[in-house]
C-alpha angles and dihedrals in degrees: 000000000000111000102242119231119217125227114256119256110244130231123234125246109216092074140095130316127185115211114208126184106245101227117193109251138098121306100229139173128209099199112204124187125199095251089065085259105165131209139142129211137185117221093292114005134055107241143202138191090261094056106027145160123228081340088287097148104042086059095050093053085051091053098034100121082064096046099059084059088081094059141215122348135033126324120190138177141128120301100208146145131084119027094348108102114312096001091210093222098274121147120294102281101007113136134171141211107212114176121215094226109087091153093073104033137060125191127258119279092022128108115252129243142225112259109221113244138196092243118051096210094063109084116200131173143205116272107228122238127234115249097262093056129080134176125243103262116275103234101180139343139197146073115349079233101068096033109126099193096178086055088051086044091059101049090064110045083053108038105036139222117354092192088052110020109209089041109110099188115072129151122223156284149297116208103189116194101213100199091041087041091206119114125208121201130217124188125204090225128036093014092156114043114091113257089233105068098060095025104114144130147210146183133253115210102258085066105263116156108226116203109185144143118242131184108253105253096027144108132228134202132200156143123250116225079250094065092252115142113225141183130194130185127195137191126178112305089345126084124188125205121206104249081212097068124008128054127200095241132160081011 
């Protein structure tokens, strides 16, 4: 007999979102078992020092003592900062580890909060962070009902980054529906274009691995952590590396 499948519940509307702001970096993961068991990972690959990206894991070796401190299970968040994506204008060789689930985790140094529960009577609290380890900028929070997204929007585009203040070119938002657990992301340029058809890679010649989202029909410029100057230029479905300065290596 064929196993039968049930239909999916589904999630009511009318509850809490929790609106982030999307920065421009590299989605990555730090996987830790419960036997203490360490790895690190980029949106779709595990990943070493040896064959990094955006020197990602090579960081997160170097902080693994802290690390451990999160616990067992996945930890993802955005990997960001300088040349790697938009930069944000942050010092030559600065990067930052900032997690998605600002829910469960409060920086270092805060108080934590309650975390709100289906049943009154459970009390549950923040984790707190390490030191070497932020959360993506809560940009509003509160029923599905009441969210003005184009507000949001608007604050924004006019104000700047939230996750580096100063910085006026930042690139969207995530809206993630909590009882429904599914985000949805909204960026402020290019909404509309599918993702496929400008997401590509390429490799510098040290060996860095470089995730990153082009245009179709356009051309990007940008520094590798290693001082190599490279180019890429993508067109729909078919990137195109600059023989001058970037290699396909560790592929």
């Amino acid at each position: 007999m064929i196993e039968f499948v049930a239909f999916p519940k589904i999630s009511r509307y009318s509850r809490e979102v929790i609106v982030t702001e999307k920065i421009d970096g590299t989605c990555s993961v730090i996987f830790i078992g419960p036997d203490g068991e360490f790895l690190t990972g980029s949106r779709t690959r595990w990943i070493t020092p040896e064959a990094d990206n955006y020197g990602f894991s090579r960081w997160a070796h170097e902080h693994k003592a802290e690390l451990l401190t999160l616990g067992p299970g996945r930890h993802f968040g955005e990997w960001w900062g300088s040349g790697c994506q938009r930069g944000y204008d942050m010092p030559k060789g600065e990067k930052r580890f900032s997690l998605f689930n600002v829910a469960r985790w409060c920086l270092h140094g805060e108080t934590p909060q309650q975390i709100p529960t289906a049943d009154p009577r459970i009390v549950k609290m923040q984790d707190v962070l390490p030191p070497c380890v932020g959360l993506v900028p809560v940009l509003w929070r509160g029923r599905f009902d009441d969210l003005d997204l184009s507000a949001v929007l608007a604050d924004l585009r006019q104000n700047g980054s939230k996750a580096a203040p100063g910085y006026f070119s930042p690139e969207g938002v995530v809206v993630f529906h909590v009882a429904g657990c599914v985000g949805f992301k909204k960026t402020l340029i290019g909404d509309d274009a599918p993702k496929s058809l400008g997401q590509s890679h390429d490799f510098c010649e040290c060996g860095t691995r470089h995730e990153f989202d082009v245009p179709p029909g356009t051309e990007k410029t940008y520094a590798c952590e290693c001082g190599r100057l490279m180019c890429h230029r993508t067109v729909p479905n078919i990137s195109h590396q600059c023989d001058e300065h970037a290699g396909e290596k560790n592929g």
